[in-house]
Residue frames as qw, qx, qy, qz and C-alpha x, y, z in Angstrom:
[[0.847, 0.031, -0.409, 0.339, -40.24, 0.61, 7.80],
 [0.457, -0.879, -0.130, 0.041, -38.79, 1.41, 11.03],
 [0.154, 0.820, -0.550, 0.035, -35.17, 2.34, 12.08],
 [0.521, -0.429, 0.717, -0.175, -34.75, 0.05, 13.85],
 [0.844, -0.037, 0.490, 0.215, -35.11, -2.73, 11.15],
 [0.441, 0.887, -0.110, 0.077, -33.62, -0.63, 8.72],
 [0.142, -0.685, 0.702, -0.134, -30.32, -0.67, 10.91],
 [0.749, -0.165, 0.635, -0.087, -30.76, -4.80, 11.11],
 [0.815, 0.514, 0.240, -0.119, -31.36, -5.09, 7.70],
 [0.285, 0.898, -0.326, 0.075, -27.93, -3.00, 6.93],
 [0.361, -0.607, 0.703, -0.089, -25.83, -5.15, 9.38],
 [0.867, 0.090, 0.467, 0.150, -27.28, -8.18, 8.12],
 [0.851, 0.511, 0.090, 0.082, -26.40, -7.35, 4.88],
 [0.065, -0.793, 0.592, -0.127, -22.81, -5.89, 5.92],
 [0.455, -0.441, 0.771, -0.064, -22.30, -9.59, 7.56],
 [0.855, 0.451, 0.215, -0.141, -23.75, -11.60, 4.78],
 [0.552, 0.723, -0.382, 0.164, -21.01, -9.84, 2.10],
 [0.410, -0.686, 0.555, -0.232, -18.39, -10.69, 5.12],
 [0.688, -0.156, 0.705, -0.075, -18.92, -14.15, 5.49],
 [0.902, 0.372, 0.168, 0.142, -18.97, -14.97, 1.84],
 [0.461, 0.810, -0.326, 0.158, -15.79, -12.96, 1.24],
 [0.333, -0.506, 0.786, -0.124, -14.18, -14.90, 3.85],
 [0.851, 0.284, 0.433, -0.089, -15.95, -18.27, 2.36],
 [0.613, 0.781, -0.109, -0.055, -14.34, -17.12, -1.11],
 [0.087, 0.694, -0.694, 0.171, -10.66, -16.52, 0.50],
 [0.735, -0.249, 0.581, -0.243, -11.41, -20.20, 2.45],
 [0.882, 0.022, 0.467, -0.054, -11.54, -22.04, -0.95],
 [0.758, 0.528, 0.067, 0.377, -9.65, -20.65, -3.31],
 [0.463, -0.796, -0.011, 0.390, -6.75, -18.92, -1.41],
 [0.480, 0.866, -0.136, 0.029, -4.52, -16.51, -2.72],
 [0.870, -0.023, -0.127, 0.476, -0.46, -17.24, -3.24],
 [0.161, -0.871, 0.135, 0.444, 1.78, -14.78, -2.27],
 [0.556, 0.812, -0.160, 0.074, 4.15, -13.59, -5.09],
 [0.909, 0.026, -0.119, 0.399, 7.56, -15.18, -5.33],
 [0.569, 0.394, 0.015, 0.722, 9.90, -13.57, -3.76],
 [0.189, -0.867, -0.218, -0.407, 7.65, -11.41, -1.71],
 [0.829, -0.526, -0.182, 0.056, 9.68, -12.02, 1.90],
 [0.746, -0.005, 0.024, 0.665, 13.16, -11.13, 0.39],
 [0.053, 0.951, -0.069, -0.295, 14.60, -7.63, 0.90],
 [0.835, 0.305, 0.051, 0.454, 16.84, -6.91, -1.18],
 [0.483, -0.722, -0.181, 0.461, 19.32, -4.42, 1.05],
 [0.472, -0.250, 0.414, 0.737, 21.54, -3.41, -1.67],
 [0.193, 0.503, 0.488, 0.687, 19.11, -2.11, -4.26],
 [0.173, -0.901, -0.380, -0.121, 17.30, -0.09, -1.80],
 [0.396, -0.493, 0.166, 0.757, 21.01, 1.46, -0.84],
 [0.344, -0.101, 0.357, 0.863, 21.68, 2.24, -4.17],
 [0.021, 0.657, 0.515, 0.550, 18.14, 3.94, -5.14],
 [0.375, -0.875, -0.264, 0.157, 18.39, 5.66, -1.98],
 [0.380, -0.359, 0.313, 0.793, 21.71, 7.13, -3.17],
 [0.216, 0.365, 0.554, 0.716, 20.46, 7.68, -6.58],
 [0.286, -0.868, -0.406, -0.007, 17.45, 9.91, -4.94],
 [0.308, -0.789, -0.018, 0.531, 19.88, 11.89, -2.78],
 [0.491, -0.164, 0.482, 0.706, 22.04, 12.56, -5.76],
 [0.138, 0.574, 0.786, 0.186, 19.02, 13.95, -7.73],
 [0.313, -0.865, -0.365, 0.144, 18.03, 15.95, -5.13],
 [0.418, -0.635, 0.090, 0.643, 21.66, 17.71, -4.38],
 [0.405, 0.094, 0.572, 0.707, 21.29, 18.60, -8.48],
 [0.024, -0.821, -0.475, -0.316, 18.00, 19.67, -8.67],
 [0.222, -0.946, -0.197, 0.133, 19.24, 22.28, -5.76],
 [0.366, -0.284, 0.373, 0.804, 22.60, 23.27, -7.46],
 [0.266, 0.314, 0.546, 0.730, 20.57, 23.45, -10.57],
 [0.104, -0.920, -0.314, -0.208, 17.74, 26.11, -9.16],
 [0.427, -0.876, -0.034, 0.221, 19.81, 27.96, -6.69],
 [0.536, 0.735, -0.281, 0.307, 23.24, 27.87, -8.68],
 [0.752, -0.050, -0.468, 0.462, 26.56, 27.70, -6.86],
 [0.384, -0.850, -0.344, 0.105, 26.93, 29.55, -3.74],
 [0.422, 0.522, -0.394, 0.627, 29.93, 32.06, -3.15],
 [0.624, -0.552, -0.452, 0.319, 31.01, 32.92, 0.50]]
């Protein structure tokens, strides 16, 4: 077998799997998850506080307090 249908034989079968996995998503589509669209502004404040707050412990708790 040559390369040259070796390399056809790969694309076909590259566009084959394509077109049915787009056939598949065509008939039985998928829902998004309730809810998906909403931020929610206030929980990602406060876990982004909780994080920093973590953090400024973990480095008191290795390095200890500092004297000047």
């Amino acid at each position: 077998m040559s390369l040259n249908k070796k390399k056809a034989a790969a694309v076909s079968a590259v566009l084959t799997y394509l077109n049915r996995e787009a056939e598949q998503e065509r008939q039985s589509p998928v829902p998004s998850p309730p809810g998906a669209g909403i931020v929610n502004v206030w929980g990602i404040s406060s876990r982004q506080s909780q994080m920093q707050i973590r953090n400024m412990m973990q480095l008191k708790a290795f390095h200890g307090p500092r004297r000047f």
